[in-house]
N, CA, C and O of each residue as an XYZ file, in Angstrom:
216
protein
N      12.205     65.890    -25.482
C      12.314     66.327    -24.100
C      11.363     65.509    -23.231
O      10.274     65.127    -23.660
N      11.847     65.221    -21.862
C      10.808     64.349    -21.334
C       9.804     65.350    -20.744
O       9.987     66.560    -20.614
N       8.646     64.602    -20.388
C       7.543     65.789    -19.784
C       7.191     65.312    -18.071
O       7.128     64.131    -17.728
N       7.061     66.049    -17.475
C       6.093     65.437    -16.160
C       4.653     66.467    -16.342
O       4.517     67.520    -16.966
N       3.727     65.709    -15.555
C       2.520     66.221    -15.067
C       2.250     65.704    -13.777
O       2.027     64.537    -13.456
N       2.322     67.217    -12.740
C       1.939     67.149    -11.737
C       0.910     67.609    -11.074
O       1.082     68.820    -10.933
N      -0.724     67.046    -10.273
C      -1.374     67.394    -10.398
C      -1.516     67.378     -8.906
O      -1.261     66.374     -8.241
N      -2.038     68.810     -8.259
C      -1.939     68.639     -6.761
C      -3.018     69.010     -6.624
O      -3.767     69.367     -7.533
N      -3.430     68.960     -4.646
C      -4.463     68.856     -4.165
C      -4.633     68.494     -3.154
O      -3.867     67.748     -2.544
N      -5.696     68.949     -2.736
C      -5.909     68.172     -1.039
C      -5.689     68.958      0.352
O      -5.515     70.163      0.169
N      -5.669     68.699      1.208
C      -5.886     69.583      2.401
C      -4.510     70.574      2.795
O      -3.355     70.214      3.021
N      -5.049     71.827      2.785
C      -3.383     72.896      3.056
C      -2.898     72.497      3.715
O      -1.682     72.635      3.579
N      -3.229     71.928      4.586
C      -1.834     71.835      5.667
C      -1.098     70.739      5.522
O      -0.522     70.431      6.565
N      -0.801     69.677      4.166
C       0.185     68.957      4.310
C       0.572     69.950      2.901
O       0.867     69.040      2.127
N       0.704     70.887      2.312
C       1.502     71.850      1.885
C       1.018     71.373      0.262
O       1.982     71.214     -0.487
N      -0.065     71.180     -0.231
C       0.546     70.538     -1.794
C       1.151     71.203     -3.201
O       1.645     70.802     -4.254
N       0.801     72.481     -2.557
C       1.219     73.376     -3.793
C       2.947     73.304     -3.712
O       3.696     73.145     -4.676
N       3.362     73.476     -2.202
C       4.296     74.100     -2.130
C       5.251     72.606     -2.374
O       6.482     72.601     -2.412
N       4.485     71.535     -2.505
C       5.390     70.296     -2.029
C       5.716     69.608     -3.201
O       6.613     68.767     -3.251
N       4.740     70.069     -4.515
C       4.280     69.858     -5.975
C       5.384     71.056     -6.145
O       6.239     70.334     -6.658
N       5.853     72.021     -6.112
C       6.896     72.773     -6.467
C       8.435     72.161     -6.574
O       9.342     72.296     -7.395
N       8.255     71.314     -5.158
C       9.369     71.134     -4.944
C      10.095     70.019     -6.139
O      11.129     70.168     -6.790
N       9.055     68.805     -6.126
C       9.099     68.211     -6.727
C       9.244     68.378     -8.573
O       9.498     67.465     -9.359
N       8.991     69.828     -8.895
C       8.832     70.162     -9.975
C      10.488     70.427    -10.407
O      11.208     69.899    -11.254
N      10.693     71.400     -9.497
C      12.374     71.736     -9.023
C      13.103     70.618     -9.478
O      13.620     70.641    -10.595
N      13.233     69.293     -8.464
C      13.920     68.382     -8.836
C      13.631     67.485    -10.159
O      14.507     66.689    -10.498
N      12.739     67.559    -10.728
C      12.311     67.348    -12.104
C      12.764     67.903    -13.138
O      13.132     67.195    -14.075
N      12.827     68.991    -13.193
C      13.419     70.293    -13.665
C      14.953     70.150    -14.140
O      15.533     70.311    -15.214
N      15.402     69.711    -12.629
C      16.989     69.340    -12.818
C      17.691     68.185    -13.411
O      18.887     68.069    -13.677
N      16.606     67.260    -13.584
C      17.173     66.122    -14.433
C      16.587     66.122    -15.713
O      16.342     65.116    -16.379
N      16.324     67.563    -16.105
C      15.989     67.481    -17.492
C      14.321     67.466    -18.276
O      14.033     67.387    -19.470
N      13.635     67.549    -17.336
C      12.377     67.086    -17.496
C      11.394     68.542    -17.672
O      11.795     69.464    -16.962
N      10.106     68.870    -18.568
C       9.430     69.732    -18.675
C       8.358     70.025    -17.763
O       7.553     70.731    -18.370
N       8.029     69.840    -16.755
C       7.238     70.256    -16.024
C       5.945     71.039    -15.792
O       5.903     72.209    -15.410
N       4.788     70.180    -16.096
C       3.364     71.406    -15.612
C       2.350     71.152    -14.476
O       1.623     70.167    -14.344
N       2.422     71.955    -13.889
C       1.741     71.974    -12.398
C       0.345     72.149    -13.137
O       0.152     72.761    -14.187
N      -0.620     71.450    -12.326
C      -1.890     71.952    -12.426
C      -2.765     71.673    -10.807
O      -2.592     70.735    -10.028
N      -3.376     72.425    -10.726
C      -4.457     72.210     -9.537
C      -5.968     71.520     -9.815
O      -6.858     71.540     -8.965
N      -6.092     70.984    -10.977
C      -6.927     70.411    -11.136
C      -6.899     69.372    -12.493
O      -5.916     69.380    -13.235
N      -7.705     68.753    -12.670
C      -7.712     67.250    -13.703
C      -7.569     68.338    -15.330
O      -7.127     67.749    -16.317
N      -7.895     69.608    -15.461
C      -7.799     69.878    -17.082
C      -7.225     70.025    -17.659
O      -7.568     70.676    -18.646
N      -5.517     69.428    -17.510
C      -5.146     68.951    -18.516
C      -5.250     67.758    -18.824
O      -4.495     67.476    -19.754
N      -5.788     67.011    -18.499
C      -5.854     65.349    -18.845
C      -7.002     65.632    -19.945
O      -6.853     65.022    -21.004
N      -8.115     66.467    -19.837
C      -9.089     66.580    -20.490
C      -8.504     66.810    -22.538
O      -9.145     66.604    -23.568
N      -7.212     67.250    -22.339
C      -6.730     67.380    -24.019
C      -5.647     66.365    -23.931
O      -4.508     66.363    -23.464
N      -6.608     65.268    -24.711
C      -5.841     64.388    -25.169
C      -4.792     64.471    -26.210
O      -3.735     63.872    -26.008
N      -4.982     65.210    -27.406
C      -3.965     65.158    -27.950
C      -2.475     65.970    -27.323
O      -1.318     65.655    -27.603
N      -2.807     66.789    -26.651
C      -1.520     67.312    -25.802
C      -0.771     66.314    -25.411
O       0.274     66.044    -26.003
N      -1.229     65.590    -24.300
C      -0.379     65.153    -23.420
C      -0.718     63.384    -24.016
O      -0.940     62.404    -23.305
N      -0.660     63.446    -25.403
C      -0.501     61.727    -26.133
C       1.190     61.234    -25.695
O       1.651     60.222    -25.166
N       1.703     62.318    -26.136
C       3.044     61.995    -26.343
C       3.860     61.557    -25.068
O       4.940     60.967    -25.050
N       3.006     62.030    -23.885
C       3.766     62.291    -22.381
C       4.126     60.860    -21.866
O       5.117     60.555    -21.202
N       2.721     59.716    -22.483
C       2.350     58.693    -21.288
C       3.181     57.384    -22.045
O       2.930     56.963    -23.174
N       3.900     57.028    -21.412
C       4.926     56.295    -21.742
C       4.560     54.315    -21.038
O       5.392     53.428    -21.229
């Protein structure tokens, strides 16, 4: 299965949670596994996300 990692942030008012959703959505639809995070810790487990980085 393919994976994304999306990691948002940054000032509310250009929306990032909601804009990192969206984008998750259309990710979603072409097949892809999707994990939102609001901050860098998942990068911190490397063996997780070995398989992701292509």
């Amino acid at each position: 299965m393919k994976q994304a990692l999306i990691i948002y942030g940054g000032w509310e008012g250009h929306a990032p949670k909601e804009t990192s959703q969206f984008y998750q959505t259309l990710l979603e639809s072409e097949g892809y596994q999707v994990t939102l995070a609001s901050d860098f810790e998942p990068l911190y487990h490397k063996e997780e996300i070995k398989g992701w980085i292509c």
